[in-house]
N, C-alpha and C positions, 0 to 999 in steps of 0.2 A: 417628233415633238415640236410645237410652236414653240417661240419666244416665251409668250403668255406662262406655257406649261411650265417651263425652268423658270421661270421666276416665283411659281408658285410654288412650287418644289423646293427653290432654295430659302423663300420664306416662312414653309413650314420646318420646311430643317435646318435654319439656323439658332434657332433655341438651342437647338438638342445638341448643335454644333458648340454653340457658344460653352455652354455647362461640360459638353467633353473635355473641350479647350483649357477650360480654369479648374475643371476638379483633374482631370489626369495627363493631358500635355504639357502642360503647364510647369503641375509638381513636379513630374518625369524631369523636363529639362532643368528644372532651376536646381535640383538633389546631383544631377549630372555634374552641372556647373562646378554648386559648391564641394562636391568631395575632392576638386581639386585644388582646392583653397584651405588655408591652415585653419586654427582653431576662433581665430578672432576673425577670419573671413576678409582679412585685405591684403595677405600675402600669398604669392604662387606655392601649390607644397605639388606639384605635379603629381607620382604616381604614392606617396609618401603613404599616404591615408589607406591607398591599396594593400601596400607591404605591412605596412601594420597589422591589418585583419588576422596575417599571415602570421604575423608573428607574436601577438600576444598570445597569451597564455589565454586568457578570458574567451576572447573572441574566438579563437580555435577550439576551445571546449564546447563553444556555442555551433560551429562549425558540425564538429562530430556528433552534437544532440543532433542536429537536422539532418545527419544522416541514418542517424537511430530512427527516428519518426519518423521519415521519407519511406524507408526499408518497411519496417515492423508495422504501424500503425494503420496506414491504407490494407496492405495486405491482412491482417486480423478482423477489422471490420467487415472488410469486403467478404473474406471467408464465412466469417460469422452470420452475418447478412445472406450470404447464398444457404449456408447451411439451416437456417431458420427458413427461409422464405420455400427452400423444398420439403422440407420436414411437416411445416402446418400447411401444406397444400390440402392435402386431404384428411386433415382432425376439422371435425365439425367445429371448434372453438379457437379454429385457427388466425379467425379474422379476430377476436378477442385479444390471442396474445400476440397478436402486430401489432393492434393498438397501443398494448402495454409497452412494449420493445421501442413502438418510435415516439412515446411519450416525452423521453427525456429530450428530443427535440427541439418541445415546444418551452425551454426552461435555455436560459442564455447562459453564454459562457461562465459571467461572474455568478450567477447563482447555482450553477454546476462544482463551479471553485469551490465557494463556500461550505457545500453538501461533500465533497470529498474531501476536505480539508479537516471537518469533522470525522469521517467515515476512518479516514487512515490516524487520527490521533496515538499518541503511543498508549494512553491511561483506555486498557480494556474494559472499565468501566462509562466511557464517553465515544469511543473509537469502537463502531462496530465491527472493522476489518479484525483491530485485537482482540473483541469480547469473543468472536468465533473463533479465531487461530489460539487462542487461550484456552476456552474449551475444549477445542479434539485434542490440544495437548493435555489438558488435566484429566482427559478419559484415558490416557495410557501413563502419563507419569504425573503423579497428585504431588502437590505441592506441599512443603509442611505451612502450621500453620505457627511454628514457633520461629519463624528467621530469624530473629538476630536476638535468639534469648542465649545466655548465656552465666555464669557463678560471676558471686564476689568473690575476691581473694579470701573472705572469713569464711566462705561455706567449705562443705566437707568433698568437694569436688574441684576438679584441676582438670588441665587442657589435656588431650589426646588425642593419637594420629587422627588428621585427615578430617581435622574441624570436630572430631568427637567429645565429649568430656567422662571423665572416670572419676571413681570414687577413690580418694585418699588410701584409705583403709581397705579389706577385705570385711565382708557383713555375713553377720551369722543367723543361723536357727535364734528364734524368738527375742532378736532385738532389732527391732524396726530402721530399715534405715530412711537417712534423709537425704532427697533429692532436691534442694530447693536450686530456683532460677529467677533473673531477673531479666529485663530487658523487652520485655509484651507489655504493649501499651493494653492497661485492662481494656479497651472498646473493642482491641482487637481478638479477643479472646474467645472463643467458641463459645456460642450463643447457649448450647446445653450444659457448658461448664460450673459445677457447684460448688460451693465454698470448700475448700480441702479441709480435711480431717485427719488424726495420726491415725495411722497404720496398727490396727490392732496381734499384736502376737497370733501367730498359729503354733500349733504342734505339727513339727514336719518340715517346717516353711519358711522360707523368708520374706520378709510385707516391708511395704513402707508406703511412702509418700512422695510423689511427686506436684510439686505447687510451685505458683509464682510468688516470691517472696518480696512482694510487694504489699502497702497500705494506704490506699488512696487515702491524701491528705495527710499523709506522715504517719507517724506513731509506729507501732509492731514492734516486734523482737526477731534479732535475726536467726537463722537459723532452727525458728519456731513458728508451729504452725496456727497464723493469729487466726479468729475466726470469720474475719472481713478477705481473708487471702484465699484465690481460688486454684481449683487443683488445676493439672494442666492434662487435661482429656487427653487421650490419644500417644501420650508421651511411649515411645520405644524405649524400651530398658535391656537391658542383655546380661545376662551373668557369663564372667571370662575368666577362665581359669587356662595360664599356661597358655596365653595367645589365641584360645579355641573358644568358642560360643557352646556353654552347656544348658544353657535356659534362659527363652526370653519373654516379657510381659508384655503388656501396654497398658497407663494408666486411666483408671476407671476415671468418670464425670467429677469425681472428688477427689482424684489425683492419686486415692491408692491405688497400689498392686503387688500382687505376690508370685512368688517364684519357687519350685518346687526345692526338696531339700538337695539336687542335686550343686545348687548354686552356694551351698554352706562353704564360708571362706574362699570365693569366688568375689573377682572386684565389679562393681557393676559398671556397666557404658553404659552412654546415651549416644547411640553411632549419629554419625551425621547427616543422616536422610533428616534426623529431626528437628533441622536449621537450614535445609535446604530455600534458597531463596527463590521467592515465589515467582513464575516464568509471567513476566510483563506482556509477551507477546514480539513482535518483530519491528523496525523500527524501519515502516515503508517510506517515511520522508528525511532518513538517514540519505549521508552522499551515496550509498552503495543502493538504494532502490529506489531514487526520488523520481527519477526517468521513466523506470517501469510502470512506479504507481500512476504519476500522470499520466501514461499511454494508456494506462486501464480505464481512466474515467473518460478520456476521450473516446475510447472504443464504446463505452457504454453509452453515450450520446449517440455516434455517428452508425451505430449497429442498426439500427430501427431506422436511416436512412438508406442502407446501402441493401435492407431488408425488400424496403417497399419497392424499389426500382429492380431489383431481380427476380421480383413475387409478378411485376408487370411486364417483365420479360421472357419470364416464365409461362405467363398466360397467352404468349403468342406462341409459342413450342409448338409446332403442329404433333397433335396425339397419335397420330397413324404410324409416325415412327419410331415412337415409344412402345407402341403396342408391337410393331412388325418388331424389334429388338428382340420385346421378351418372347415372344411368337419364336424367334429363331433359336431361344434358350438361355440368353444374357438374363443373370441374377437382376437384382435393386442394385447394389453398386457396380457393376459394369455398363448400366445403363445411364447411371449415372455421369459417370467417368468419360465414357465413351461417348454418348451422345447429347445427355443432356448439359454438360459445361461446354464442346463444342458448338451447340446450338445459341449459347447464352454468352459465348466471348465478347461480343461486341456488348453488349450489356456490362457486362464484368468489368471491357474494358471504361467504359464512361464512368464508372464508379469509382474504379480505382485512377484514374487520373484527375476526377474530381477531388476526390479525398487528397491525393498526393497535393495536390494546388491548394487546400485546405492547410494543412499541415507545415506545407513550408514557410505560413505567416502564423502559427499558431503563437499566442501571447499571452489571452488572459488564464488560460488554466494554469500554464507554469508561474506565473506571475503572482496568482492567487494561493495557490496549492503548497509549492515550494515556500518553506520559510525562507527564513534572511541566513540563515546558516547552512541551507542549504542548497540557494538559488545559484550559487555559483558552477556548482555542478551539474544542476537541471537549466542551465539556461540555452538560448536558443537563439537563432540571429535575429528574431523581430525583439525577442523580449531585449539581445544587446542593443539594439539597435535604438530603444526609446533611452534606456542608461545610457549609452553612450549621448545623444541628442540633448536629453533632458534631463539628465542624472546630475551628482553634486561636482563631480569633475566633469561635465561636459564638452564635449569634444564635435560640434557640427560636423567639423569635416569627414571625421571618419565615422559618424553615423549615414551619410550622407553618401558613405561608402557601403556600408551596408546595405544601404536601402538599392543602390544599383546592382549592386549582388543578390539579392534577393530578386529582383525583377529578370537579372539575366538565369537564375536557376529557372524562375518559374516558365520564361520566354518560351526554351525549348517543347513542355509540357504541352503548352497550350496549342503551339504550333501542331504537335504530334496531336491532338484533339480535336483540333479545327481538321488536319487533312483527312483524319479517319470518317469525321461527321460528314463531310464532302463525297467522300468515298462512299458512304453510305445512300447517299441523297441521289447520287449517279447511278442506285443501283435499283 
């Protein structure tokens, strides 16, 4: 090369020189600098700010989330990603649901937050995660719909085992008894529910009534069944004679029901399945699942990236030894296992070292997702790292700590990616 040539060389590349200089050498060394300076940045704190990371409580929590992520995260997606990207290889509509799959891609972190933040709500009516985990549960254990109904001290009913309520008395052949209850908000009352009625005598039998002995906007009698007061559907009743169950009802849409004559001088229950309180669902942004649920809506992003780059890795597989495999008797999964993840390592691996280098600065999802009650739990070194920096006790220096801890976790990564890529290019 002439003179001429390096000159032009170094004035096209000092642009790109200069902008390297000030966006990343620059920060690099002056976050160096200052972590080893106190918090007001004019006293020596030498390794001070280091030992801290180590020993707070905060920051160490944030520590083990990034080794949660680091582990779980990249491995999940990547799987998921390979398991998609061979599965629609050959469905005619395969290229349809890649689409679908790397959609959430093109939708940024804070709007990802947002959509899972509603998704995981506890109120299964706003929270899809709880409207479905509520459902398969009410398909095998129904919920009542009387929770917190319960007697006045003036009705003819008193508490029993195990949240139950029993009747005072024992109830006979042809005199009606009464079940009233209070404590249902009438909106909440089953929508086919009718105004209650007494219990008309049988011959044989015993009848009565169960009803919420309530009168919107006051008025009524208690212990009677006024005609604005509705029955309570569905109510379980039990005749107990002697500790034992000899006949049970449930109350009709107008709150009667009756019981054969075996129940005569039998005291009646209302067991407790009939205040069972209603299953809310799970509480994914509790401390005990706030980490997971976040890992879940990040995989749900990053799946449809780690999809498409092992679907293009895929498509260089040469087919002759996929064929010669089964040709020699290897199943679909042996062929799998055996040669086609072997063939796609290098692939697999760029994905997963990508994601891992992703993840260890991961911020806005926890940041967004995680409440304030429970960010302490789910937090992570980028997200300490801006609280500590920028937060209401601020602490530069041992943010500033962070941020070089962060750089030396990803350092190693990158290094192990750049020599594999090299490796590759020599070959």
């Amino acid at each position: 090369m002439t003179g001429t040539r390096v000159l032009v060389a170094a004035a096209f590349l000092l642009p790109a020189l200069v902008l390297l200089g000030a966006l990343v050498v620059y920060p690099i060394g002056y976050s160096v600098q200052r972590s080893f300076f106190d918090r007001s940045g004019d006293g020596f704190a030498g390794f001070d700010n280091y030992v801290e990371i180590f020993t707070d409580d905060s920051i160490l929590t944030a520590v083990r989330n990034n080794a949660v992520w680091v582990l779980v995260a990249p491995a999940v997606a990547t799987a998921l990603g390979l398991i998609f990207a061979v599965l629609t290889e050959r469905v005619r509509w395969g290229t349809a649901f890649k689409l679908v799959v790397f959609m959430p891609m093109a939708i940024s972190m804070l709007a990802a937050g947002i959509i899972f933040r509603l998704v995981y709500e506890q109120d299964p009516e706003r929270g899809v995660a709880n409207a479905l985990w509520v459902g398969v549960h009410d398909t095998f254990a129904e919920s009542s719909v009387f929770p917190r109904a319960h007697p006045l001290p003036a009705h003819p009913l008193k508490e029993g085992e195990g949240g139950s309520f029993v009747t005072r008395d024992p109830v006979r052949v042809g005199s009606p008894a009464l079940l009233p209850l209070v404590g249902v908000a009438p909106g909440k009352m089953p929508s086919d529910a009718r105004p209650a009625a007494p219990a008309t005598p049988e011959e044989g039998r015993v009848t009565g009534t169960a009803w919420l002995d309530f009168t919107r906007g006051g008025g009524g009698t208690v212990n009677a069944v006024d005609g604005s007061e509705q029955g309570l559907k569905g109510l379980k009743v039990e005749a107990v004679k002697d500790g034992e169950v000899v006949a049970t009802a449930r109350a009709g849409a107008d709150g009667t029901f009756s019981l054969p004559a075996s129940a005569d001088g039998a005291q009646l229950r209302l067991p407790a399945e009939n205040f069972r309180e209603q299953y809310n669902g799970v509480d994914w942004l509790g401390p005990a699942l706030v980490t997971p649920a976040i890992i879940g809506s990040y995989v749900w992003m990053w799946a449809g990236f780690a999809m498409v780059l092992i679907a293009a890795g895929l498509a260089g597989v040469p087919r002759e030894l996929l064929e010669a495999a089964r040709i020699d008797g290897a199943n679909e999964w042996q062929v799998f296992r055996r040669v086609t993840v072997p063939l796609l390592a290098p692939v697999l691996a760029v994905v997963l070292v990508t994601l891992m280098i992703n993840v260890l600065k991961i911020f806005d999802l926890v940041y967004i997702i995680a409440p304030g009650s429970a960010q302490d739990d789910a937090n992570v070194l980028a997200l300490q790292l801006y609280r500590s920096s920028f937060g209401t006790d601020a602490h530069v220096g041992v943010g500033s700590a962070i941020a070089v801890l962060l750089l030396l976790l990803v350092l190693p990564v990158m290094f192990f990616n750049i020599r594999r890529m090299r490796r590759e290019n020599r070959r």
